[in-house]
N, C-alpha and C positions, 0 to 999 in steps of 0.2 A: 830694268826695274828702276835705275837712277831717274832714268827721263819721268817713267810715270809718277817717283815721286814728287820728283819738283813741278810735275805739270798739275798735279791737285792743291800741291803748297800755291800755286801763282793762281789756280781755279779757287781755295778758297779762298785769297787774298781780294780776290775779284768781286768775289761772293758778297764776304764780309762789309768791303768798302759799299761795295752798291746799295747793300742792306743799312749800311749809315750814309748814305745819302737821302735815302730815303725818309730816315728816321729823323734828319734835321731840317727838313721838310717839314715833314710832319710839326715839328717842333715851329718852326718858322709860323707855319698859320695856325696856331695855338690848336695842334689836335695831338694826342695820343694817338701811338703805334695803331695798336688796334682799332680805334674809330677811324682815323684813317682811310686803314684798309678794308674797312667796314663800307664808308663814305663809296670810296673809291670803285667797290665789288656795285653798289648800289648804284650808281652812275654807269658806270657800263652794261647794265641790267638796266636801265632806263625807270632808275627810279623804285624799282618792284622784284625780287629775288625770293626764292625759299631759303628758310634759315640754316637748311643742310646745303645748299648751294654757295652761300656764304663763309662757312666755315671751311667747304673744301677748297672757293677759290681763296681764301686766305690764308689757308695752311694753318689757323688759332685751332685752340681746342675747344670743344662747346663751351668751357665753361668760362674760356675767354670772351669767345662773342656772344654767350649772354649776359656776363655782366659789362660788356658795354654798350649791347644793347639796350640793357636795364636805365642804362645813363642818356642812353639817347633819347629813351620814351620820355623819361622822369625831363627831358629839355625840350620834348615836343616836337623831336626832331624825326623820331620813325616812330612806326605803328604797326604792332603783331595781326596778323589777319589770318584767323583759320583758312589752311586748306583740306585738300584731300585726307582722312585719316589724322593720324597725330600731329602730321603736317602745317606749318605755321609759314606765312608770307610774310616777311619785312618790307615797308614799303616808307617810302620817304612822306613827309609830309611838306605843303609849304613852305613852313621854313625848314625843314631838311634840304628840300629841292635850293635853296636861297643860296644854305651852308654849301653845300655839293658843289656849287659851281665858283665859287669862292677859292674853293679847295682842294678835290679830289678833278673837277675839270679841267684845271690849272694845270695838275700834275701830269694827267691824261693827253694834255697841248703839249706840253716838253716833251714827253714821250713820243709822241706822233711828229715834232719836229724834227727828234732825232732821227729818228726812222725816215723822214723821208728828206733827207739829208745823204743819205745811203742808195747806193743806186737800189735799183729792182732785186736784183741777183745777189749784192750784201745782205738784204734782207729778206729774201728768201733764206740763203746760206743760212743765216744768223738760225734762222727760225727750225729751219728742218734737222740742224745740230741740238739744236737745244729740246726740239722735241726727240729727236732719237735717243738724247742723253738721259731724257725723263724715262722713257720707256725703257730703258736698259736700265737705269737704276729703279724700278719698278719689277722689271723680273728678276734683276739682282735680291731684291728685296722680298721674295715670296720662295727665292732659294733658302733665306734665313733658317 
């Protein structure tokens, strides 16, 4: 039990840190958290996502990404586009497309540098732990 506590105490320290790296980043190219990873979700979506798409890969809660949605339209930077049903599409506009690569591509190169920094198999490793970790804390979380 000792080990696994201190191995969550150093997993959330890891956490944490990484989560403020991110955040002064974020800070560095004058965006909030949330636009962001708004930006960011939209960029790897090439530009075009559902706005339920965007909220799960950002981990916000609705009511986070729609009011920075709301901040993005009001700058002309995204645009809601009905889909399917109640369904709404977030898409980048021109100048979203401008801002995106300014800022969330930017972060996306760092990332991909580090990554491929790492041989093949670190980054497989890396990945097939962290999705097993998700998926166990996932059925962890439906034992609740």
């Amino acid at each position: 039990m000792e080990h696994s506590c201190s191995m969550i105490k150093h997993y959330n320290l890891l956490l944490g840190e990484l989560e403020g790296v991110y955040h002064d980043i974020s800070l560095k190219m004058g965006l909030s958290d949330s636009v962001s990873r708004i930006l960011y979700t939209l960029c790897v979506f090439d530009g075009c996502c559902s706005l339920s798409l965007v909220c799960r890969q950002t981990g916000m809660s609705k009511q986070t990404v729609n009011s920075a949605i709301r901040k993005l339209e009001e700058q002309g930077l995204v645009f809601l586009k009905s889909a399917k049903g109640k369904n709404k599409d977030v898409i980048l506009t021109e100048e979203g497309v401008k801002l995106t690569d300014r800022t969330a591509r930017k972060i996306i190169e760092m990332e991909n540098d580090i990554f491929c920094s790492w041989s093949k198999e670190e980054a497989e490793q890396y990945m097939v732990l962290t999705e097993e970790f998700l998926k166990s804390m996932r059925k962890k979380m439906q034992d609740l």
